[in-house]
N, C-alpha and C positions, 0 to 999 in steps of 0.2 A: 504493500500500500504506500511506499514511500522510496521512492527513486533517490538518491546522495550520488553527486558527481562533484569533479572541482575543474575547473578552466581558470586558469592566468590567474592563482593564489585565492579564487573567488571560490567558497561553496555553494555551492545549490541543492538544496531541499525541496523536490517537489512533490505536492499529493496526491498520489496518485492511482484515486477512484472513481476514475469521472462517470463509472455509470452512476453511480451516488452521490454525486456530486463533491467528490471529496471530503465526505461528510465525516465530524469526528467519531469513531468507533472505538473500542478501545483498544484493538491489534492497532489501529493506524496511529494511535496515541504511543504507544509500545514502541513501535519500530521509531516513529518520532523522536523518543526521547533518545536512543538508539543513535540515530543518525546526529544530535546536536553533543552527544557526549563524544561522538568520535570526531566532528568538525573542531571541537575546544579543547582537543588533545594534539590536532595536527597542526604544529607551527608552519607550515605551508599557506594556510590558510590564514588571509587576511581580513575578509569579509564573508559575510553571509548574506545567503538570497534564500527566500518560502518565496514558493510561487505554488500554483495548482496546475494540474494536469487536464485537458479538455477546455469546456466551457465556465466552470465556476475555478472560482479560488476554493471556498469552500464553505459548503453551507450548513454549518454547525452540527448540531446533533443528528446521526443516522436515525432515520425513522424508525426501525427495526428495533432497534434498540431502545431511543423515548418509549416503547410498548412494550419494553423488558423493564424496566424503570416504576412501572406498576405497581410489579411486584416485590420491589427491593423494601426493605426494611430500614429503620432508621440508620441502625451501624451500615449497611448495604451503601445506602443513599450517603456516607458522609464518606466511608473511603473511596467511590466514584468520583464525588467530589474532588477530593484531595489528590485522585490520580490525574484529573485535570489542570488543577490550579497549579498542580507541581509543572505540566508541560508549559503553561503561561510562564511562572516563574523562571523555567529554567531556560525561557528565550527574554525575557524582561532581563535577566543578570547576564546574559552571554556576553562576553567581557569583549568582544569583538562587535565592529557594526551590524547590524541587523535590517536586511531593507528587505519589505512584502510586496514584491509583483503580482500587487494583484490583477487579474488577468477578466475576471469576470465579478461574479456574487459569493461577496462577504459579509455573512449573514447569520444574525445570533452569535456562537460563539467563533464562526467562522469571522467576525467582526472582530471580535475580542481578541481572536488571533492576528490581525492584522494589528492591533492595537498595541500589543505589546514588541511591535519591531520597532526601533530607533526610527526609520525613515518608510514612509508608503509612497509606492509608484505605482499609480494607477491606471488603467487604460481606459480612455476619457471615452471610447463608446460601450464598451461592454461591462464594464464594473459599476456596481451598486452595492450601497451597503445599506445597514441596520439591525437594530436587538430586535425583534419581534417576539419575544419570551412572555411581553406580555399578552401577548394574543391566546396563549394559551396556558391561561393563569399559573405562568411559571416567575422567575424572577434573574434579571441577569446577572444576579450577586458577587459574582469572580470577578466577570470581565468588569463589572462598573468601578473598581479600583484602578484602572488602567485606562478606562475613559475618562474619567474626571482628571487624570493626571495630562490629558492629552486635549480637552478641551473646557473644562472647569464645568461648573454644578449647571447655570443656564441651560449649556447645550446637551448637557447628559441629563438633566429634566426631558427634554424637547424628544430626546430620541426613545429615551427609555419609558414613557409614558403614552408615547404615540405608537409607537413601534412602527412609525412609517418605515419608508424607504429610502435613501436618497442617491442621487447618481453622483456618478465622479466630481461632477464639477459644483457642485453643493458643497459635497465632501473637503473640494480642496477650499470652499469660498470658508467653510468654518474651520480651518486649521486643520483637519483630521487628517487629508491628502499631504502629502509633499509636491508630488509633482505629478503631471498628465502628460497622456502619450496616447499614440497609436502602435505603440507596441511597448508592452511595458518591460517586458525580460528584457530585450534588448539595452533598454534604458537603463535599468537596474543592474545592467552590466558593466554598463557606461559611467552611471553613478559610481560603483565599485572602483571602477581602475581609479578616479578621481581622489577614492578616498584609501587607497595603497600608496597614493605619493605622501599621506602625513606620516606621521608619526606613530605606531602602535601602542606605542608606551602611553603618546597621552590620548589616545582614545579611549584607552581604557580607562586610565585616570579621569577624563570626562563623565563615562557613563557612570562609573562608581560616583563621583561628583555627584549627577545632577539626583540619582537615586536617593543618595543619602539625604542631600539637603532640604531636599523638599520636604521633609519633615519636619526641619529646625525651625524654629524662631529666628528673625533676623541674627542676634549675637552669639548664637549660637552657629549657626550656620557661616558667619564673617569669622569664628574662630577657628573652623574646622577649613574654609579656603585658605586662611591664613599660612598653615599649616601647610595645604596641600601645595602653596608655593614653592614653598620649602624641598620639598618634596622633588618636584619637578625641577625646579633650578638646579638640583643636585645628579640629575641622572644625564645621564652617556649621548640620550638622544638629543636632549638641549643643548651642551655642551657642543657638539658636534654639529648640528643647527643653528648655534647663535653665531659660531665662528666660520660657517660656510656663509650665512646672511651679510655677515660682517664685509667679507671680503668682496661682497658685489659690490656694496657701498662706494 
């Protein structure tokens, strides 16, 4: 259910069940997590790509399964949970960039999974998103900690209470989208080589940045950058960076 290849330091992750629309199952969740522990073990890899296979990106819960889900019981119902929120988490913390080609429809949690990449590339005619969980008096409770994070409480009211739908360019007018195409892999391949010319060191120290902070309190958060100056002025790739900048000068 889940294809891993790597081109020019880039990983690609794609999903791949399009008669299901690459819906989440838990084997495709499995192999998932599968595939991102071997991308964040091989220093080759610089960047990450999720895209979907066929027409959808992917549209959240298999059907199949919502009606296996019946039957589960509350301990049932929490470790499902919890084997979910772990595959969010464990692309939310992936300590290398993270970009979602999304290709078509991201949808409920296939949403959620978009949400938790660093950067979305959209394809401005086939891609649509949205929670529709309330439609079937369910509740998007995982993913809505990583949409507030990406669009604040307004827009995650808006989405989360309507369960409309919205297309690409919606998407990108309310900050969710990063960028539109008519082809989005490509793009997001293109994005990638772009961000193989910084710095590894401080991307990651970015993402761990913006994770943590946004917890803090102003002074709290000003004392932990503070720090992380420190940090970064000290290491090999700055050093090596300030004095290649230097010399162009």
């Amino acid at each position: 259910m889940i294809l891993f290849s790597k081109e020019n330091k880039t990983g690609i992750i794609k999903l791949n069940n399009p008669e299901k629309r690459n819906a989440l199952h838990p084997e495709l969740v499995k192999q998932f997590k599968e595939a991102l522990s071997s991308a964040v073990t091989d220093d080759e890899i610089k960047v990450l790509i999720i895209t979907g296979e066929g027409k959808s990106f992917c549209a959240g819960a298999d059907l199949a399964y919502l009606s296996e889900l019946q039957k589960y019981n509350s301990i049932e119902n929490e470790v499902d949970s919890e084997n979910l929120a772990d595959l969010f988490l464990q692309v939310y913390r992936f300590p290398k960039p993270v970009i979602a080609a999304v290709n078509g429809a991201a949808i409920a949690g296939g949403c959620g999974l978009a949400s938790v990449c660093d950067l979305i590339v959209a394809d401005e005619n086939n891609a649509k998103f949205g929670y529709t969980e309330v439609k079937i008096g369910f509740v998007p409770a995982i993913v809505s900690v990583f949409l507030l994070k990406r669009v604040g409480e307004g827009i995650a009211k808006q989405l989360f209470l309507t369960g409309e739908l919205m297309n690409s360019k919606r998407a990108y007018e309310i900050g969710f989208v990063n960028y539109l195409t008519d082809d989005c892999l490509n793009k997001a391949k293109e994005l990638a080589e772009t961000l193989q010319k910084n710095s590894s060191f401080s991307m990651e120290l970015i993402k761990s940045m913006i994770q943590k902070i946004s917890g803090f309190n102003a002074e709290a958060a000003v004392d932990f950058c503070t720090r992380l100056n420190v940090i970064s002025r000290s290491s090999v790739d700055f050093k090596k960076g300030l004095t290649n900048f230097l010399k162009k000068i």
